[in-house]
C-alpha positions in Angstrom: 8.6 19.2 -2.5 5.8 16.4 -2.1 2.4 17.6 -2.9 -1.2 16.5 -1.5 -4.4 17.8 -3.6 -7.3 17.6 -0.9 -10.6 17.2 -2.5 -13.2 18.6 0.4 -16.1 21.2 1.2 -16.0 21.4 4.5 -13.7 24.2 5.9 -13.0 23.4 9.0 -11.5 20.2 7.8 -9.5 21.7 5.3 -7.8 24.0 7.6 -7.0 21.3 10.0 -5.1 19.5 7.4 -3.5 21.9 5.6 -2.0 23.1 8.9 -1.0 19.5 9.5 0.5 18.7 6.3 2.2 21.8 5.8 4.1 21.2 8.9 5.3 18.2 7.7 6.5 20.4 4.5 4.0 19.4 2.0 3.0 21.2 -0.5 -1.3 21.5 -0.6 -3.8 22.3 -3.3 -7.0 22.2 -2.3 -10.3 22.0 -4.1 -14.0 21.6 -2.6 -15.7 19.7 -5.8 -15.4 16.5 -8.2 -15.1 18.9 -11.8 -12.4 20.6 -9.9 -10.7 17.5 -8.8 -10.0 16.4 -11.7 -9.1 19.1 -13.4 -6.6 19.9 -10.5 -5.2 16.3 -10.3 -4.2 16.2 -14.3 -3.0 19.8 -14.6 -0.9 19.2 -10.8 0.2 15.7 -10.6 -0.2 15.8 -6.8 1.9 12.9 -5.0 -1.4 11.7 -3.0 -4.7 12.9 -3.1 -6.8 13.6 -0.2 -10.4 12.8 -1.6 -13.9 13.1 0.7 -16.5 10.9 -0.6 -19.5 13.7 0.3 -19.4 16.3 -2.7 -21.3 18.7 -4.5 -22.7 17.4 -7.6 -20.0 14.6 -8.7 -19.4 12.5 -4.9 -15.9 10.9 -4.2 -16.4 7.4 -5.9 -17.2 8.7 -9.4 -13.8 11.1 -8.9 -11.8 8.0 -8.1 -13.7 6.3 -10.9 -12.6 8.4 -13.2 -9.0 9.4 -12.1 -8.5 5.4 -12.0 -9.4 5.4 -15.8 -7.8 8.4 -16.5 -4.2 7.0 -17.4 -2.1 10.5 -16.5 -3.6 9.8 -12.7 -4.4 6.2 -12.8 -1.4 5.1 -10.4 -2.0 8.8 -8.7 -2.5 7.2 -4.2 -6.0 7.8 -3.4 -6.7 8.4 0.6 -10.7 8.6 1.1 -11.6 10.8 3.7 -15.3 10.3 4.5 -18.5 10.2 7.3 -19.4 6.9 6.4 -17.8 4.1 8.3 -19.5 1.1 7.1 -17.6 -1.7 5.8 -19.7 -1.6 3.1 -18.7 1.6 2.5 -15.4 1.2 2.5 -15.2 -2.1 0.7 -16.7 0.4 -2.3 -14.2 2.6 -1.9 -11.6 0.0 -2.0 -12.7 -2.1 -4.7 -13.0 1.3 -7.1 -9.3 2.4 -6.8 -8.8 3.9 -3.5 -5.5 3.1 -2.2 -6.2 3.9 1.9 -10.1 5.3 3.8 -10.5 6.7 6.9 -13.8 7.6 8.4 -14.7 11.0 9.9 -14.1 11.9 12.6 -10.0 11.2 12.0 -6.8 12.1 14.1 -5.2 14.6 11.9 -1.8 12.4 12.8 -3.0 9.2 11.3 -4.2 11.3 8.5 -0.5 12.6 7.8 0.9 9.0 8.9 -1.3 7.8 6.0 -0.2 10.0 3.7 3.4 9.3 4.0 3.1 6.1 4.0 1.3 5.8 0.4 4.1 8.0 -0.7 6.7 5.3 0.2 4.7 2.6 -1.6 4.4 4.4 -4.7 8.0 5.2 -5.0 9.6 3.1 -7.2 12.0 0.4 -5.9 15.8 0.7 -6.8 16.9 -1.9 -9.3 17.9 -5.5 -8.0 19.2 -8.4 -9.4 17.3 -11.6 -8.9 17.0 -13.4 -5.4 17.8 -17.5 -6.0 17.3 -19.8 -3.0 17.4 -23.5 -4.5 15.4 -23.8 -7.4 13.5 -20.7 -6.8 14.4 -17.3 -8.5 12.5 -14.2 -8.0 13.3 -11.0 -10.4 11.9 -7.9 -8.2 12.4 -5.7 -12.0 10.7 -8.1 -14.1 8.1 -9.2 -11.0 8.7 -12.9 -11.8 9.0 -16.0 -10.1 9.9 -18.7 -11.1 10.1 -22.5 -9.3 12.4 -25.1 -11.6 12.5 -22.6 -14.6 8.3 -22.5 -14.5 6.7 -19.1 -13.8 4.9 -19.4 -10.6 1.8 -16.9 -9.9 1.8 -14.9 -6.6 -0.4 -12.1 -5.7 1.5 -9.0 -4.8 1.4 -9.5 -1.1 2.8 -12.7 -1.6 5.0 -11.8 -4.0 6.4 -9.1 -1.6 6.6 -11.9 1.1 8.8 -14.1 -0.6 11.4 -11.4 -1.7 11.5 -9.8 2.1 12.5 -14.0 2.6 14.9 -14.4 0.3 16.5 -10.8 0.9 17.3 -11.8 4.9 17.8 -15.6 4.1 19.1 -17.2 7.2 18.3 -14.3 9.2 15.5 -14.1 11.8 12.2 -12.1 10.0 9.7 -11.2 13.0 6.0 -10.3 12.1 6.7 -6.9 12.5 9.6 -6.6 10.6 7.7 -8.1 7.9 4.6 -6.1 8.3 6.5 -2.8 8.2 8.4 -3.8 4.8 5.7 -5.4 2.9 2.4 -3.9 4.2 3.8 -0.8 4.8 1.6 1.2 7.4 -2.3 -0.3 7.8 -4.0 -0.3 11.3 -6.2 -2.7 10.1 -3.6 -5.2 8.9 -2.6 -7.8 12.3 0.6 -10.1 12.8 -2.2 -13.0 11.8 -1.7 -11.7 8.2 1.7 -12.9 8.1 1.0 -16.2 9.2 -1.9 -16.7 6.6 0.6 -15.6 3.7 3.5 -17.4 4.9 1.2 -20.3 5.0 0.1 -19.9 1.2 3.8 -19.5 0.1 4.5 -23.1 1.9 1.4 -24.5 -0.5 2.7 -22.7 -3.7 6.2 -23.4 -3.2 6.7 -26.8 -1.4 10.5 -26.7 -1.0 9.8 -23.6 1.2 7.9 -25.9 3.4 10.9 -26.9 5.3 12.8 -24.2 4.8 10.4 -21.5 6.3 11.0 -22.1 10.0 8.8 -21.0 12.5 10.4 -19.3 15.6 8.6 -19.0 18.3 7.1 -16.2 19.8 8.7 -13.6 17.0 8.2 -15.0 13.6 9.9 -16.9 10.7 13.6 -17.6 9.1 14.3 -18.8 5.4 17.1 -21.7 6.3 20.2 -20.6 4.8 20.9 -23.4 2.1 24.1 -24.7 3.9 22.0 -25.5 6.7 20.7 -29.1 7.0 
């Protein structure tokens, strides 16, 4: 059974999501400060942790701080639950470790849709060989690509692009196809994304140019390499 560790002091809250995420069959742990956090997180290896920025003592971004350097919960998905909606704010959290934020006051749906969704990502991907198209070769187990036997550096979005590409080569890839399998759930994230990184892979990988097609209205298609 998948486990969530909620780090929160306000009760209401926590009942609300414990109800929620036990009904999805989740196992919960729940703490109300940052000493307790971590203590909880290295002694339970929770699958995701639920973590409010507002806390007694020790708040939110010193927990993810320190979980992030911590290297038995360094890779542990951090969801920041918190009042403050800022950007700033959450750029903070973000840039700190936190995987997903969401601002008070939340749906309790998008809170579980969230959480399942940073599950998937941090499962581990089954075993592949590597994807060739031309002079192109991406290894998903060694996460390298290469471009005429030099390695070529992508970032991970990018990275993820090109393989989804390669995998459905010659097949039609709409925007939210692609958004599903490489961005995984984001309500922030729009079909404009896609166009931006498909874009960058045309200027890293100039073969691709071409060979990316644009179909219009739904989204793109890697030529298959019979194809003129």
């Amino acid at each position: 059974m998948k486990s969530v560790l909620i780090v929160e002091d306000d009760l209401d809250i926590v009942r609300l999501l414990t109800h929620y995420l036990e009904q999805e069959h989740y196992r919960v742990r729940v703490v109300s400060s940052g000493t307790d956090a971590l203590r909880a997180a290295r002694e339970g290896s929770p699958d995701v942790i639920i973590l409010d920025v507002m806390l007694p003592a020790m708040d939110g971004y010193e927990v993810c701080k320190r979980l992030r350097a911590t290297p038995d919960t360094e890779r542990v998905p951090i969801l920041m639950l918190t009042a403050k909606a800022d950007e700033a704010d959450k750029i903070v959290g973000l840039e700190i470790g936190a995987d997903d934020y969401v601002a008070k006051p939340f749906s309790p749906k998008e809170v579980v849709a969230r959480v399942k969704a940073l599950m998937r990502r941090s499962e581990p991907e089954p075993s592949r060989t590597p994807l060739r198209y031309r002079t192109v070769t991406l290894d998903p187990d060694r996460h390298e690509v290469t471009v005429d036997g030099r390695p070529l550096e992508l970032t991970a979005k990018e990275f993820g692009l090109l393989q989804y590409l390669l995998a459905h080569c010659g097949r039609l890839a709409t925007r939210d196809a692609i958004l599903t399998s490489v961005w995984g759930y984001d309500a922030e994230v729009t079909t404009r994304t896609v166009d931006v990184h498909i874009r960058r892979l045309r200027e890293k990988i100039p073969l691709l140019a071409d060979a990316i097609v644009t179909v219009k209205p739904y989204g793109y298609k890697l030529r298959d390499e019979a194809e003129p």
